[in-house]
C-alpha positions as CSV (number, residue, x, y, z in Angstrom):
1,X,0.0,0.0,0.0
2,X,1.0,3.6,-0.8
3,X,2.3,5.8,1.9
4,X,2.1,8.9,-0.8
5,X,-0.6,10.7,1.5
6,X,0.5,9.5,5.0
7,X,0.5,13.2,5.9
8,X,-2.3,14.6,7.8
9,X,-4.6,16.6,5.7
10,X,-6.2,19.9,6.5
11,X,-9.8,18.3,5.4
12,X,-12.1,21.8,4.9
13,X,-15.4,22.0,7.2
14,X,-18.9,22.3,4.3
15,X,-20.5,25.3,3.5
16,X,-23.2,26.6,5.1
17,X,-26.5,24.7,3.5
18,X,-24.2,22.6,1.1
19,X,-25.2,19.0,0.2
20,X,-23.2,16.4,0.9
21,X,-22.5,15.4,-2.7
22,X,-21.4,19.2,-3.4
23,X,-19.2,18.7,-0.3
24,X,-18.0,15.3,-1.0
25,X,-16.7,16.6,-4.6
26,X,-15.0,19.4,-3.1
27,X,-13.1,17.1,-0.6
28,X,-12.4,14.7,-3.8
29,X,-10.7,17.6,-5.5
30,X,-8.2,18.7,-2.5
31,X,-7.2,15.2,-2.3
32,X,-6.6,14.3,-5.9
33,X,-4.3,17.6,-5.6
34,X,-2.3,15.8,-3.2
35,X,-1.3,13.1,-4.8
36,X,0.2,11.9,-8.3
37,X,-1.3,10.5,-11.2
38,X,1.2,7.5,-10.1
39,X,-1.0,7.2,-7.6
40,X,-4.6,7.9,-9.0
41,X,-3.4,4.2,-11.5
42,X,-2.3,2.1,-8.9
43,X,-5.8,2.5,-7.1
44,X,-7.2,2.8,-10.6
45,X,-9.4,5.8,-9.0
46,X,-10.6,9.1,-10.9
47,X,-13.3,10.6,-8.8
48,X,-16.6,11.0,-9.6
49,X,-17.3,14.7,-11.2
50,X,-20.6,15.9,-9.4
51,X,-22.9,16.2,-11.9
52,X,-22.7,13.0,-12.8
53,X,-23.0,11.4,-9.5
54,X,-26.3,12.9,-9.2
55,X,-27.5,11.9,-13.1
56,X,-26.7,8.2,-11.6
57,X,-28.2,8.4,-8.8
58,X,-32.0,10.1,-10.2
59,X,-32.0,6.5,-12.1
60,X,-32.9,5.1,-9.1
61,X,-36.6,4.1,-8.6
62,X,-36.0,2.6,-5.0
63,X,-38.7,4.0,-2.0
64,X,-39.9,3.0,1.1
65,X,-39.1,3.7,4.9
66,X,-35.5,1.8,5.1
67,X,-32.8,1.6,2.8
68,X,-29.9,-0.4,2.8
69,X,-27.0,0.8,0.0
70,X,-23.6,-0.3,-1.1
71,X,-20.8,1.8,-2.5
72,X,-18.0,-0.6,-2.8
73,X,-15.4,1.9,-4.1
74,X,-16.6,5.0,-1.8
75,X,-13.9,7.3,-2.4
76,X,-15.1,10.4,-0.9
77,X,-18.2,9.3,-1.2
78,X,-19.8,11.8,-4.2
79,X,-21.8,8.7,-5.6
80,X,-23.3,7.5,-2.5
81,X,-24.4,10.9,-1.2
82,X,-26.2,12.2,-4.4
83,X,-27.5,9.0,-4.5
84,X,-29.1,9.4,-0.4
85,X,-30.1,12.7,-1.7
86,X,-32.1,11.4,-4.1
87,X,-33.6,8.8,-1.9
88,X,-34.5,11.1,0.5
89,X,-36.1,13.4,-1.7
90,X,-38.0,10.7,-3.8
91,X,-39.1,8.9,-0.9
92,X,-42.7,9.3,1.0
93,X,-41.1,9.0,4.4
94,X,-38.0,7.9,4.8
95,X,-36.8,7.0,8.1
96,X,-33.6,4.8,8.6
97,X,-30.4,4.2,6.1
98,X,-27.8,1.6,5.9
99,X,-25.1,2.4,4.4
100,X,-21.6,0.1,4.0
101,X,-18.7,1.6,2.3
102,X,-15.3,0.1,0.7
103,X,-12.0,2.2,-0.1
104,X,-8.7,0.9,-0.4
105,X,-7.0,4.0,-0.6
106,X,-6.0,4.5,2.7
107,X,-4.9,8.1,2.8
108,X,-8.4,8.7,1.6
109,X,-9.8,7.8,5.0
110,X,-10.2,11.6,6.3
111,X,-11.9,12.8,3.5
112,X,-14.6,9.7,3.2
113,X,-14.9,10.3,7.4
114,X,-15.9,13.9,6.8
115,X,-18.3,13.3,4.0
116,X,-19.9,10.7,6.6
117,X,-19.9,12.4,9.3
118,X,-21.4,15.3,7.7
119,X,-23.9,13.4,5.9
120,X,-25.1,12.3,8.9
121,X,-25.9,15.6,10.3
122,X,-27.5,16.4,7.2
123,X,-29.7,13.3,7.3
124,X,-30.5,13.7,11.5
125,X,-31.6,17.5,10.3
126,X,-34.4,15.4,8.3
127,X,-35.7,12.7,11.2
128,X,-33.4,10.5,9.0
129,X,-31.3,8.2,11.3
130,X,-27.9,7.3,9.0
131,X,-25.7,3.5,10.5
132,X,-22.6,3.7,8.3
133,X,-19.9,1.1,7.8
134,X,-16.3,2.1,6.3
135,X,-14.7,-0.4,6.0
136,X,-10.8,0.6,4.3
137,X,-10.9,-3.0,2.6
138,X,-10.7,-4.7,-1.1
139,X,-14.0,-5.0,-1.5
140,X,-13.8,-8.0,-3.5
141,X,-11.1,-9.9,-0.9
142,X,-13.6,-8.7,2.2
143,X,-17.2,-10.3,0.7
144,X,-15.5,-13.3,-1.2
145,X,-14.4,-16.5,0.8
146,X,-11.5,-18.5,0.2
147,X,-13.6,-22.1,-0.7
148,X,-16.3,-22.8,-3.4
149,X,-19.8,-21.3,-2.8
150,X,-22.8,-21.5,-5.2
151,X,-24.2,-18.2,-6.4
152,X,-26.3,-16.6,-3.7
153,X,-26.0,-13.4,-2.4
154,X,-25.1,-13.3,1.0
155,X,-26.2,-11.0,3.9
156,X,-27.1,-8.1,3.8
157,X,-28.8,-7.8,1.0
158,X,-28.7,-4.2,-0.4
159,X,-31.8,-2.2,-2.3
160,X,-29.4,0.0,-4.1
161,X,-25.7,-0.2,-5.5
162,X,-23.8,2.8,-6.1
163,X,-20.1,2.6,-7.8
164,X,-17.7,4.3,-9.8
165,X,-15.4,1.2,-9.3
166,X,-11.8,1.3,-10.4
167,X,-10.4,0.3,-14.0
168,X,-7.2,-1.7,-14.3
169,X,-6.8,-5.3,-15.3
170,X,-6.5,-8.7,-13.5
171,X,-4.6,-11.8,-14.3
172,X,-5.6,-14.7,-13.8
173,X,-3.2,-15.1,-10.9
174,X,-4.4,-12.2,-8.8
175,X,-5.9,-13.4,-5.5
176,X,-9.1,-11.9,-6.5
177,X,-9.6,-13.6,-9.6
178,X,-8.8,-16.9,-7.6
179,X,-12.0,-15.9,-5.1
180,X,-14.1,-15.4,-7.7
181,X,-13.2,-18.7,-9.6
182,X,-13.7,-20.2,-6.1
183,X,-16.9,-18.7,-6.0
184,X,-18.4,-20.1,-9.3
185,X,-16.3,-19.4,-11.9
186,X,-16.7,-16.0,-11.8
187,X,-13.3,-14.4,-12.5
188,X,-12.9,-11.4,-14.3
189,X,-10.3,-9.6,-17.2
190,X,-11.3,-6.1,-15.7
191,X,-11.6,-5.0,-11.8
192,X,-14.4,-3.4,-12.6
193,X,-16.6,-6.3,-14.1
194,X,-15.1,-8.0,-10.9
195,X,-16.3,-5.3,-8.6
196,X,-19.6,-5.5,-10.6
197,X,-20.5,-9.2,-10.1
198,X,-19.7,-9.2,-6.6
199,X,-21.9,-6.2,-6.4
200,X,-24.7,-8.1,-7.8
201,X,-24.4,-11.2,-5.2
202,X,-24.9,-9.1,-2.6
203,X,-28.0,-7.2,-3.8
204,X,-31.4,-8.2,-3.4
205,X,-33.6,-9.4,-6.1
206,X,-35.5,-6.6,-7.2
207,X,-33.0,-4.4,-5.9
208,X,-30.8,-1.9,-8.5
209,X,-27.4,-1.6,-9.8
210,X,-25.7,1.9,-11.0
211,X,-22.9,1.8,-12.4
212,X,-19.8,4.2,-13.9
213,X,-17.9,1.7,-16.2
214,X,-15.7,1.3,-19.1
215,X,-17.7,0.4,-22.3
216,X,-15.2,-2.2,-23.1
217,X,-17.1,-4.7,-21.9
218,X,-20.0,-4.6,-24.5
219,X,-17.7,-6.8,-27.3
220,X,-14.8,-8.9,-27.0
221,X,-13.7,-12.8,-26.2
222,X,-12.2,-11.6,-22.8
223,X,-15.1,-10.0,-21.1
224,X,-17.3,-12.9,-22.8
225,X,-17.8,-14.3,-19.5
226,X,-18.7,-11.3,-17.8
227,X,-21.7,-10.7,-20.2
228,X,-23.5,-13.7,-19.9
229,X,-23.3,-13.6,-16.2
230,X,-25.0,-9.8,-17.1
231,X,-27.7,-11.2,-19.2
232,X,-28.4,-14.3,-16.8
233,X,-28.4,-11.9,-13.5
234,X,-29.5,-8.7,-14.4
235,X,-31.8,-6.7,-16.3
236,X,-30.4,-3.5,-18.2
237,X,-32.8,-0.8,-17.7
238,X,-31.2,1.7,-18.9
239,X,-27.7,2.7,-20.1
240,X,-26.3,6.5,-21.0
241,X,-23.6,6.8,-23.2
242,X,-21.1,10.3,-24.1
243,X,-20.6,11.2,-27.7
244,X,-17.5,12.8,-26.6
245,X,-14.4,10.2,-25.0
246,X,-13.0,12.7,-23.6
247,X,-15.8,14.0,-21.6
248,X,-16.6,11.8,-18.6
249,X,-13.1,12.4,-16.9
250,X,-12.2,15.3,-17.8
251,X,-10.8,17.0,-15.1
252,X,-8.5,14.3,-15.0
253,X,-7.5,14.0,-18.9
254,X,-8.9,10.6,-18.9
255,X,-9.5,8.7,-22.3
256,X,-11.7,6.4,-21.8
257,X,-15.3,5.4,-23.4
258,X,-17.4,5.3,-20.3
259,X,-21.8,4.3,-19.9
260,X,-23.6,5.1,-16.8
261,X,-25.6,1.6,-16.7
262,X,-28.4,1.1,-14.3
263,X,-29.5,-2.3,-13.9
264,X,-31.9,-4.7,-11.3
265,X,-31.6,-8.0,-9.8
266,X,-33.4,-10.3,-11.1
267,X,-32.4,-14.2,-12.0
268,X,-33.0,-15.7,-15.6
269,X,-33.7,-12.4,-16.8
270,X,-32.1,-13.5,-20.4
271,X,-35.3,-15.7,-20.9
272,X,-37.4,-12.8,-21.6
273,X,-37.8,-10.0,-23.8
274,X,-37.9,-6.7,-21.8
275,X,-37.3,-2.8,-22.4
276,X,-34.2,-1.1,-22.7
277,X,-33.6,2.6,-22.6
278,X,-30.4,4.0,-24.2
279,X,-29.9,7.5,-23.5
280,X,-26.9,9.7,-24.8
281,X,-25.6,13.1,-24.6
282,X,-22.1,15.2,-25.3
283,X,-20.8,14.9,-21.9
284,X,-21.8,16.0,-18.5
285,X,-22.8,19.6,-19.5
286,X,-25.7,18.7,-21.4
287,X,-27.4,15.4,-19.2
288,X,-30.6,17.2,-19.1
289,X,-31.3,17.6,-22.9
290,X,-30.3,13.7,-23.0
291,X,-31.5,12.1,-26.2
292,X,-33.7,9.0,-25.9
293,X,-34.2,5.6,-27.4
294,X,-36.4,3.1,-26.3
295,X,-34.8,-0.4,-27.0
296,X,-35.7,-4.0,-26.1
297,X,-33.2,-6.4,-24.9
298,X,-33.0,-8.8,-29.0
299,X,-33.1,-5.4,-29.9
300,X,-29.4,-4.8,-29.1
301,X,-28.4,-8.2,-27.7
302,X,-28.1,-11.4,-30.4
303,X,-28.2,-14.3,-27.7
304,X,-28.4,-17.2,-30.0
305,X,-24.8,-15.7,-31.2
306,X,-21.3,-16.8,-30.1
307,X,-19.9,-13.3,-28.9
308,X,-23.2,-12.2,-27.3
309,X,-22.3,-8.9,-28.3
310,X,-24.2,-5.6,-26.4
311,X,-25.2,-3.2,-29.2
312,X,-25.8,0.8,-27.9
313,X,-27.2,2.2,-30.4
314,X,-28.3,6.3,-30.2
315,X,-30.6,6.6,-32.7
316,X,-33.1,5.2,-34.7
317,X,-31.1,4.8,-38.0
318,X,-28.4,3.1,-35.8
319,X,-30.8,0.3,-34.4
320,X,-32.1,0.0,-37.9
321,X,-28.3,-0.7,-39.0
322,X,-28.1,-3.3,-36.5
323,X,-30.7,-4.9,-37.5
324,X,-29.7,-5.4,-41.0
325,X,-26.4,-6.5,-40.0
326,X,-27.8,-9.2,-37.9
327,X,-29.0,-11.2,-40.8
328,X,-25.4,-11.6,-41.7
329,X,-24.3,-14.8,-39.8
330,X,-21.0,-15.4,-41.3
331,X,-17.9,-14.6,-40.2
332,X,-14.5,-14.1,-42.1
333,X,-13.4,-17.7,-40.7
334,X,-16.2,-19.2,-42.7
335,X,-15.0,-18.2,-46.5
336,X,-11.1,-19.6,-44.4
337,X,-9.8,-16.0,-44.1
338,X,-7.3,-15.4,-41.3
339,X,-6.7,-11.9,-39.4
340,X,-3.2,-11.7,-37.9
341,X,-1.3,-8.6,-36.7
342,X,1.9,-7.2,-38.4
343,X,5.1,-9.3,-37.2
344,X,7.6,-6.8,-38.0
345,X,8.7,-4.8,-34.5
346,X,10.4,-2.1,-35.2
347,X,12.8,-1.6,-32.7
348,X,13.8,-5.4,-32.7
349,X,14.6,-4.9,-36.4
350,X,16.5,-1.7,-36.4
351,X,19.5,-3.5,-38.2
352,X,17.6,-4.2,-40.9
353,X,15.6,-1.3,-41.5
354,X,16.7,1.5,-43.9
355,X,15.4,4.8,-45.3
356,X,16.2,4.7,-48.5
357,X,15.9,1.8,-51.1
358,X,18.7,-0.3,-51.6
359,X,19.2,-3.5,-53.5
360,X,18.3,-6.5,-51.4
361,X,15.6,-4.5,-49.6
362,X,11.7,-4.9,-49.7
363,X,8.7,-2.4,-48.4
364,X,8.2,-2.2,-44.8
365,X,4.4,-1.0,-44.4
366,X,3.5,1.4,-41.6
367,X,-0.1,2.4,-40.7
368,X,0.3,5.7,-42.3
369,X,1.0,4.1,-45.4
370,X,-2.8,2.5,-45.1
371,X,-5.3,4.7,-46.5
372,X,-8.9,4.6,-47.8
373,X,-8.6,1.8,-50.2
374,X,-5.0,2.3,-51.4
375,X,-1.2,2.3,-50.2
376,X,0.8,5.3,-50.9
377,X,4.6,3.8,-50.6
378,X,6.8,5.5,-50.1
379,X,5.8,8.3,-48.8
380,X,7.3,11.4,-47.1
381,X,7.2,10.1,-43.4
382,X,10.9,10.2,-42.6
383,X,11.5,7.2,-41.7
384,X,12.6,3.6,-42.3
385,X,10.8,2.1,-45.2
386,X,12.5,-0.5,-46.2
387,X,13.7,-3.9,-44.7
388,X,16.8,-6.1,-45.4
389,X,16.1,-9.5,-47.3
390,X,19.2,-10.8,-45.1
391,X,16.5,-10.1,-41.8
392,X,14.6,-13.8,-43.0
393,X,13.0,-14.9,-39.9
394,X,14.2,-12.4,-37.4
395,X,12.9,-9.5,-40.0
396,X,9.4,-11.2,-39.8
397,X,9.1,-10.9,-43.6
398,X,5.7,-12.1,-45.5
399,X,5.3,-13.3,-48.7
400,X,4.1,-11.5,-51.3
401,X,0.3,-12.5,-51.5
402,X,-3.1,-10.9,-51.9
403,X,-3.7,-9.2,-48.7
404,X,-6.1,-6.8,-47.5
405,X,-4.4,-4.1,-44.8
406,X,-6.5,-2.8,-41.5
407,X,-5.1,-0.4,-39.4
408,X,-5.4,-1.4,-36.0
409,X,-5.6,2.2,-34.7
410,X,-7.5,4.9,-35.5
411,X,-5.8,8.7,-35.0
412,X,-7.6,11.0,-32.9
413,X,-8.9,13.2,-36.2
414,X,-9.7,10.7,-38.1
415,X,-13.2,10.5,-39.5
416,X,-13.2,6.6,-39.2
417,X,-12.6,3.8,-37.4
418,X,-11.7,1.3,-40.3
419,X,-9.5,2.1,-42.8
420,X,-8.5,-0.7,-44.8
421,X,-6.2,-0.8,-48.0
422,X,-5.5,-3.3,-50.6
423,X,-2.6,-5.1,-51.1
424,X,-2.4,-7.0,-54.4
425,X,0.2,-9.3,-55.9
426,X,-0.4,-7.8,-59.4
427,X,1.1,-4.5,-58.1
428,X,3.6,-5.6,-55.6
429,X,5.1,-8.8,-57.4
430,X,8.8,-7.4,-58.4
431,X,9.2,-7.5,-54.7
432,X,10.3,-11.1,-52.6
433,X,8.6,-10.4,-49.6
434,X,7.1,-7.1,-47.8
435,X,7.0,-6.4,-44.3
436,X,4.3,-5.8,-42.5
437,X,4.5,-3.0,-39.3
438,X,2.8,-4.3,-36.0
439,X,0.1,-1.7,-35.9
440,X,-1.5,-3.0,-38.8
441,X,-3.7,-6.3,-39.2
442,X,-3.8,-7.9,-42.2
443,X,-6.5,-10.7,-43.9
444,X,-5.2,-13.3,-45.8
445,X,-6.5,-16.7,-47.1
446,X,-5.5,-19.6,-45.1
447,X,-5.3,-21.9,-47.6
448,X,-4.5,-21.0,-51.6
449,X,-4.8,-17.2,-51.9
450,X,-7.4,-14.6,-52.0
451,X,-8.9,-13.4,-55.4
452,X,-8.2,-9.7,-56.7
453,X,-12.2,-9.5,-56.7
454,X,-12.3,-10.8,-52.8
455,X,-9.4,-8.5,-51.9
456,X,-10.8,-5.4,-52.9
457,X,-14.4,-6.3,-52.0
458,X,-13.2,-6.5,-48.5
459,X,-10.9,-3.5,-48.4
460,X,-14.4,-1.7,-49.8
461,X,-16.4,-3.1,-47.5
462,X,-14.1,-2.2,-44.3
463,X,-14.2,1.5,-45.6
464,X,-17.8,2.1,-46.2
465,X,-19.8,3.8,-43.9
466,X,-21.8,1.0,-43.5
467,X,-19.5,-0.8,-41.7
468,X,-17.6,2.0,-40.0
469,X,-21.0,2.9,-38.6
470,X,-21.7,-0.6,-37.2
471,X,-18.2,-0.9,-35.7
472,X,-18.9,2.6,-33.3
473,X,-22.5,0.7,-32.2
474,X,-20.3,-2.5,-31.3
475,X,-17.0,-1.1,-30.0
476,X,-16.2,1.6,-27.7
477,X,-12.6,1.6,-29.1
478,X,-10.5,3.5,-31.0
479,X,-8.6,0.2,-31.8
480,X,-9.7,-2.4,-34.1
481,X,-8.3,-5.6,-32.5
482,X,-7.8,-8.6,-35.0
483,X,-10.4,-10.3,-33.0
484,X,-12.8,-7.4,-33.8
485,X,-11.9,-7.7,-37.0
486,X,-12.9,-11.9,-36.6
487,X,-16.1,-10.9,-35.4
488,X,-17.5,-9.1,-37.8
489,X,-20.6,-10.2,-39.3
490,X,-19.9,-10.5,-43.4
491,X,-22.5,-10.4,-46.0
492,X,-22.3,-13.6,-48.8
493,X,-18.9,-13.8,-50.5
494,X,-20.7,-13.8,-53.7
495,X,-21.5,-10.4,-52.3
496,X,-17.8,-9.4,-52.0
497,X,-16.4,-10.6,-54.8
498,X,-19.1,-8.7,-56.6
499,X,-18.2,-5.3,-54.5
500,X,-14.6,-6.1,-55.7
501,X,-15.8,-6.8,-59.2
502,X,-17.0,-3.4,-59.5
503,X,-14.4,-1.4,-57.8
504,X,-11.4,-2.9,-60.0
505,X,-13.6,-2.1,-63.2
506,X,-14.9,1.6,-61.6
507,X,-12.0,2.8,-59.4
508,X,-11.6,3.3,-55.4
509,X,-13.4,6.6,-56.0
510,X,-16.6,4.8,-56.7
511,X,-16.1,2.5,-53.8
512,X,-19.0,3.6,-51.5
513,X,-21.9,3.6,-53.8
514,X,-21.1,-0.2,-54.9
515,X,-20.8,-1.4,-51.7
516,X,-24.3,0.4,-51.1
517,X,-25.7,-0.5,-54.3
518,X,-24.6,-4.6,-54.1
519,X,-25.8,-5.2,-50.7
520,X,-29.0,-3.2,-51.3
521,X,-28.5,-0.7,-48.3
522,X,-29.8,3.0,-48.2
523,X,-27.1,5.4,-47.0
524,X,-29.0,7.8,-45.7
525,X,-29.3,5.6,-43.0
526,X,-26.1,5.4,-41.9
């Protein structure tokens, strides 16, 4: 554990009239001020902003006399006191509130102890009486037992869950993970989908779940695990989701494509159809002119698929998009197309690598090099372009074969997320091999060799709208991961070889209307 803030703070009395959330912020911003962003990663805590805090907490449709509530990563406690303020406020006649608190961050203690006690004199100001727990524990080490247990929520069983848990990844190893595999094979990739499962054993059924997460979770083999438990466990009622990356964070400069979720408790909840509202907006500024759509759980979820992949949608062209897509049930790996990443790492091949050509030297491909639908090389990057023949294996040198390029990251001004290229023996043959950069992925055919006509039908295909459009709905990321790439529904082949057809006899420039026109898809809609 960190002694970074082992110094005794000078923790500010509130404001006359202030509410605890307001108060609890304040505190959350002289602390993070004290300590280094070192220090925010290895607790994997950036604080709640205010006004989200309360936008989480008004999802909450929880009344009656007695409340118990859970905020396993408390911090200074902004979440869980908008959320008591909105209890309070929504509720006939409230009278008594439990409320048990997690933080790991020791040197958070006098902050969290402040908020609490001051939250309590708010509350006793209202005939409200307030029996707090804080308990400066992993949550997921203190509720978790070290031998097997079958999935029921032990005591107490909360109404309401509150958390803007941290974000970092778990191995396998971690003794966390091991509790959780103890506990019914419930490990997780991420401590927050850990933090969020262990969050849902404790909570009664009926009772709610809100939640500031990651959106990585909605697609992907690794967190695989983690949505079915969702889709068996809970029921998504509604989930709001930020145009902007940048916004959720962003006192803090963090990157990240965060959803406020707000689910309930309820067993089986996969065997039935139900509603789902998806709400968006900017950013925090502009939560109250949030755009709606009302959804339904097929709506956005394929269960009878594989990947079990949670579509968020913000419009109504969008769910219309998903829709068509899902009548595509093949994959690349069903017409025996591979998607590999680059082997050639630059810095391990530095001997090799030269920026000028030379005799015994092939192209060395960089993501820059990838554009729209063709491959400017050389170019005026100023840098290594070229790799040694003599490299063999340690050069990671391909053959030269049909391939189609896909960058595997997307710069922050770029208009989309897929941008594929080409990459066709007719136009690169004088060459032996070509190298392929590590930030690129590349399709190839298993077995034989792709067709000119299946090349550039994909390549087309990656770079319309259409699919650039589909790939925001299913993936919060900025990177296109080759197992993205895997997972991406494909129309007929017949389809793509047609596309490709087209494009060699038309030019690149004409690109987006065949791909429009073939698969019979109006793109106004995208």
């Amino acid at each position: 554990m960190t002694t970074e803030a082992a110094a005794m703070p000078i923790v500010t009395p509130p404001a006359a009239n202030e509410l605890p959330s307001t108060y609890a912020a304040h505190l959350a911003s002289s602390y993070a001020s004290t300590v280094s962003d070192a220090h925010k990663k290895e607790f994997g805590q950036y604080f709640t902003p205010a006004e989200l805090g309360t936008f989480l907490a008004s999802l909450s449709t929880t009344n009656g006399p007695t409340f118990r509530v859970l905020d396993p990563g408390f911090g200074t406690g902004v979440l869980a006191c908008a959320l008591v303020e909105h209890l309070v406020q929504a509720s006939p006649s409230p009278t008594t509130l439990y409320l048990d608190a997690y933080e790991l961050d020791a040197g958070v203690l006098p902050y969290a102890q402040a908020t609490l006690a001051y939250l309590s004199e708010w509350l006793v100001a209202r005939g409200i009486a307030l029996h707090t727990q804080l308990h400066i524990q992993d949550f997921i080490l203190a509720t978790t037992e070290a031998g097997p247990l079958a999935f029921v929520p032990t005591a107490p069983l909360y109404d309401v869950v509150i958390a803007n848990p941290p974000y970092f990844k778990l191995g396998k190893d971690d003794q966390r993970n091991t509790r959780l595999r103890a506990d019914g094979g419930l490990e997780q990739p991420n401590i927050y989908a850990a933090f969020l499962v262990q969050a849902a054993r404790r909570t009664r059924p009926g009772g709610e779940l809100l939640f500031l997460i990651p959106r990585s979770f909605c697609s992907g083999p690794y967190f695989e695990r983690f949505r079915a438990f969702l889709y068996q466990y809970l029921r998504l009622d509604q989930v709001h989701l930020f145009h902007a990356r940048d916004q959720a964070f962003k006192k803090d400069a963090v990157l990240q494509e965060n959803l406020l979720l707000k689910a309930t408790r309820q067993d089986g909840a996969r065997q039935h159809d139900y509603p789902l509202l998806i709400t968006s907006s900017a950013g925090s500024h502009d939560l109250a002119k949030a755009e709606r759509l009302p959804c339904t759980l097929h709506e956005v979820v394929d269960l009878g698929s594989h990947e079990q992949v949670l579509f968020l949608p913000t419009t109504p062209a969008e769910r219309t998009l998903i829709d068509h897509f899902k009548g595509w049930r093949a994959r690349l790996a069903d017409f025996g197309i591979e998607v590999s990443t680059g082997p050639v790492v630059a810095f391990r091949t530095t001997e090799f690598l030269r920026e000028q050509a030379a005799e015994g030297h092939v192209p060395l491909l960089w993501i820059d090099h990838v554009r729209r639908g063709h491959l400017p090389w050389p170019n005026a990057r100023g840098r290594q372009q070229y790799l040694a023949l003599a490299g063999g294996k340690k050069a990671s040198l391909l053959p030269v074969r049909n391939y189609v390029l896909l960058r595997r990251f997307s710069a922050k001004g770029d208009k989309h997320r897929l941008i594929a290229a080409p990459f066709l023996t007719s136009e690169w043959g004088q060459y032996a091999a070509v190298g392929l950069e590590n930030k690129l992925n590349y399709l190839y055919a298993r077995q034989s060799e792709l067709t000119d006509a299946q090349t550039v039908g994909l390549s087309a295909l990656l770079n319309s709208q259409l699919y650039d459009a589909f790939f925001r709905i299913f993936s919060g990321n900025t990177q296109v991961s080759a197992t993205e790439a895997r997972a991406l529904p494909m129309p007929e082949l017949a389809l793509i070889e047609e596309i490709g057809r087209q494009v060699l006899a038309q030019g690149q420039e004409s690109a987006e209307s065949i791909v429009n026109n073939v698969l019979q898809y109006d793109s106004q809609l995208v």
